[in-house]
KOLKOL-177187 format. One record per residue (C-alpha): x, y, z. Coordinates in Angstrom, 2 decimals, padded with zeros to 5 digits. Layout:
N
+---------+---------+---------+
!      px !      py !      pz !
+---------+---------+---------+
!       X !       Y !       Z !
...
+---------+---------+---------+
This chain:
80
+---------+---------+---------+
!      px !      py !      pz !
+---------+---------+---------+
!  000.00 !  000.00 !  000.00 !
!  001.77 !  003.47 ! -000.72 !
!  002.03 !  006.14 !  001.71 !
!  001.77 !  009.92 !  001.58 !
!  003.34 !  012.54 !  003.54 !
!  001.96 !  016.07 !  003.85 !
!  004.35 !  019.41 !  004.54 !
!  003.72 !  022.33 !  005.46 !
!  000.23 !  021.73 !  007.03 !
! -001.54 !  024.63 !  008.32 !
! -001.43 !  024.19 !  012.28 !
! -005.03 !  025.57 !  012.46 !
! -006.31 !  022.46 !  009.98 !
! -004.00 !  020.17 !  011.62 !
! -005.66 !  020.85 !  015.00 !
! -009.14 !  020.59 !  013.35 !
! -008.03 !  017.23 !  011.73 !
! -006.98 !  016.04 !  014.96 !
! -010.58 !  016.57 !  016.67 !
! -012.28 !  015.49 !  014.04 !
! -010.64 !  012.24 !  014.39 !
! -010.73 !  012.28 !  018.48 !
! -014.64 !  012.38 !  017.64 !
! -015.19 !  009.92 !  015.10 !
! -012.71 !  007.10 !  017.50 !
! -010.38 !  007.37 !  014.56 !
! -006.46 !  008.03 !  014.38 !
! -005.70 !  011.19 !  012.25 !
! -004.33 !  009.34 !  009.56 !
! -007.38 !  006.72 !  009.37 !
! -009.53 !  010.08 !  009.46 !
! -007.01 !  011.90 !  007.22 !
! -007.78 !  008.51 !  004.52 !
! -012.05 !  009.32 !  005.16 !
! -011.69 !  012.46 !  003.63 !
! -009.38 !  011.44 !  000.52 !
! -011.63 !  008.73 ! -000.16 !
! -014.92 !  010.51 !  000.33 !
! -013.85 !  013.19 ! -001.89 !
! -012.29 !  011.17 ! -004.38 !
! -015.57 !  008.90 ! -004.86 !
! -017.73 !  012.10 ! -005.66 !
! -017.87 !  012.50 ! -010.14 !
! -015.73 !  014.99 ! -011.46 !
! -017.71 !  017.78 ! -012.34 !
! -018.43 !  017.73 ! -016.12 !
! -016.23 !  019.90 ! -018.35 !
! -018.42 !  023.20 ! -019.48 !
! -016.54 !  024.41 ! -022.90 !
! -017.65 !  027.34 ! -022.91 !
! -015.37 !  028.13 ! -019.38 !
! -012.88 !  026.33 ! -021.03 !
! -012.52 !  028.72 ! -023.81 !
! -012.93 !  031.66 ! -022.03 !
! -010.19 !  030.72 ! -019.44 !
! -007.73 !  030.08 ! -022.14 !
! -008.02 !  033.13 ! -023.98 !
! -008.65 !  035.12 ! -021.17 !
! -004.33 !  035.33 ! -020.22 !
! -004.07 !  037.38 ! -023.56 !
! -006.85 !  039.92 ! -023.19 !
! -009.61 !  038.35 ! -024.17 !
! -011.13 !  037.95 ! -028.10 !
! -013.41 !  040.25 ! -029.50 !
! -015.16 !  039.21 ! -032.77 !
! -017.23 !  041.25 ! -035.00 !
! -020.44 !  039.33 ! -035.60 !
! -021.22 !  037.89 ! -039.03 !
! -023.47 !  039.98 ! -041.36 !
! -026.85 !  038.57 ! -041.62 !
! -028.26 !  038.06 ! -044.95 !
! -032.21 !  037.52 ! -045.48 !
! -033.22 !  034.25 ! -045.38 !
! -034.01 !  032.69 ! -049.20 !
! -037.58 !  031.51 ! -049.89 !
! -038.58 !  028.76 ! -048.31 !
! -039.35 !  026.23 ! -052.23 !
! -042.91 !  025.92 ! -053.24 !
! -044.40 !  022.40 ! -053.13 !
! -047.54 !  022.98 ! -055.41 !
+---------+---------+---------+
């Protein structure tokens, strides 16, 4: 089984951790595992391309694009 180690934990969450544990009976590691598996059994949210886009272009200023001239729409073909 492979192990992790964690630096520079905040000594605020580290003393949360460790009650958290104290109340569920659990060690902080065991309760430290809980939480990685808990939030590593929820679904990825789904990608939304649109943010996607926007995020990548939005380090060089953004895109602005002129919108495409509309022409009228042709007659619709008579059937009779």
């Amino acid at each position: 089984m492979a192990s992790i180690t964690i630096r520079n934990l905040d000594e605020d969450l580290k003393r949360r951790l460790r009650i958290r544990a104290a109340e569920q009976g659990h060690s902080m590691e065991e309760e430290a595992r809980d939480i990685l598996r808990q939030a590593m059994s929820r679904p990825a949210p789904a990608p939304n391309l649109g943010e996607a886009i926007h995020r990548r272009f939005a380090a060089l200023g953004g895109v602005e694009l002129e919108p495409p001239e509309r022409e009228a729409m042709p007659a619709p073909p008579r059937l009779d």
